[in-house]
C-alpha angles and dihedrals in degrees: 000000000000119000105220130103118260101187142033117261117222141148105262100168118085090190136115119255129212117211117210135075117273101185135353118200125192134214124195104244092228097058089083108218125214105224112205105202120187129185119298123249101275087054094254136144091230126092089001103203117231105251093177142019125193126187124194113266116281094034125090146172112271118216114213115214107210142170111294106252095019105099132076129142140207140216105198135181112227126183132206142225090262095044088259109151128212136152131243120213113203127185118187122189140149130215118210104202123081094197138129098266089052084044095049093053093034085085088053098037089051098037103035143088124230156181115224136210121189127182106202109212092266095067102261117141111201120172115218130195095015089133103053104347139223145281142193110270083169135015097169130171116204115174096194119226106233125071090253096042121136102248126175143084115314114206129182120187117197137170140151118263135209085204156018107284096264120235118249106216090244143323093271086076087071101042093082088057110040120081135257095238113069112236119208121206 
């Protein structure tokens, strides 16, 4: 792979963006997923964009339903001692309920290993950790003390990335996999 850049980089959309996280959806990392990538947008070879993922039958991808305002996620080059590079990706999100059903996927949540997908409030589907995944660094409960204390499970997933978290061309790519009951971390 040459390390040069192959194409200008600009501003084209004229549009408003939203910061924030909208959805964030989780794979278990051993269901092995087959990502289908297509060309991106300008037509080109380059950063090919997933247009489809399909898991083997009896796994699915997992929505996670968390306080409004909580999640946000990171893609971050590191560098080592040696001037080796790799990225981080990083996903952050609370859950309010302390429930049995939250109870019942904390083990997992703590102990597993995942692929993300977030959908930030503009629209834009990224997935995180398919590489190599990603695992808990932090799975937290803190019940505040006031009355209008954020209160909840904090959980941050991290893992080391041979790439950028790659685009899906939108969310509809995950509507045909993911099931029809909500499950919440």
């Amino acid at each position: 792979m040459s390390c040069k850049l192959t194409a200008n980089i600009r501003k084209e959309n004229c549009q408003y963006q939203v910061a924030g996280v909208k959805a964030v959806y989780l794979i278990n990392y051993d269901a092995n997923p087959t990502f289908t990538f297509e060309k991106a947008p300008d037509g080109s070879d380059d950063n090919k964009i997933i247009s489809k993922i399909e898991l083997a039958s009896g796994d699915s991808i997992y929505k996670v339903n968390f306080v409004e305002g909580t999640a946000s996620w990171s893609d971050e080059l590191a560098v080592n001692g040696n001037g080796g590079k790799y990225r981080t990706h990083t996903v952050n999100f609370t859950v309010s309920e302390y429930d049995y059903n939250t109870m019942n996927q904390g083990d997992a949540l703590s102990l597993g290993k995942f692929m993300a997908i977030v959908v930030d409030k503009s629209g834009r589907a990224v997935v995180l950790g398919r590489n190599n995944g990603l695992s808990a660094t932090s799975f937290n409960y803190a019940s505040g003390a006031g009355d209008a204390d954020a209160n909840g499970w904090t959980t941050v997933l991290a893992g080391t990335e041979i790439e950028i978290g790659k685009l899906l061309k939108d969310e509809s790519v995950i509507t045909p996999v993911a099931p029809e009951v909500v499950v919440t971390p």
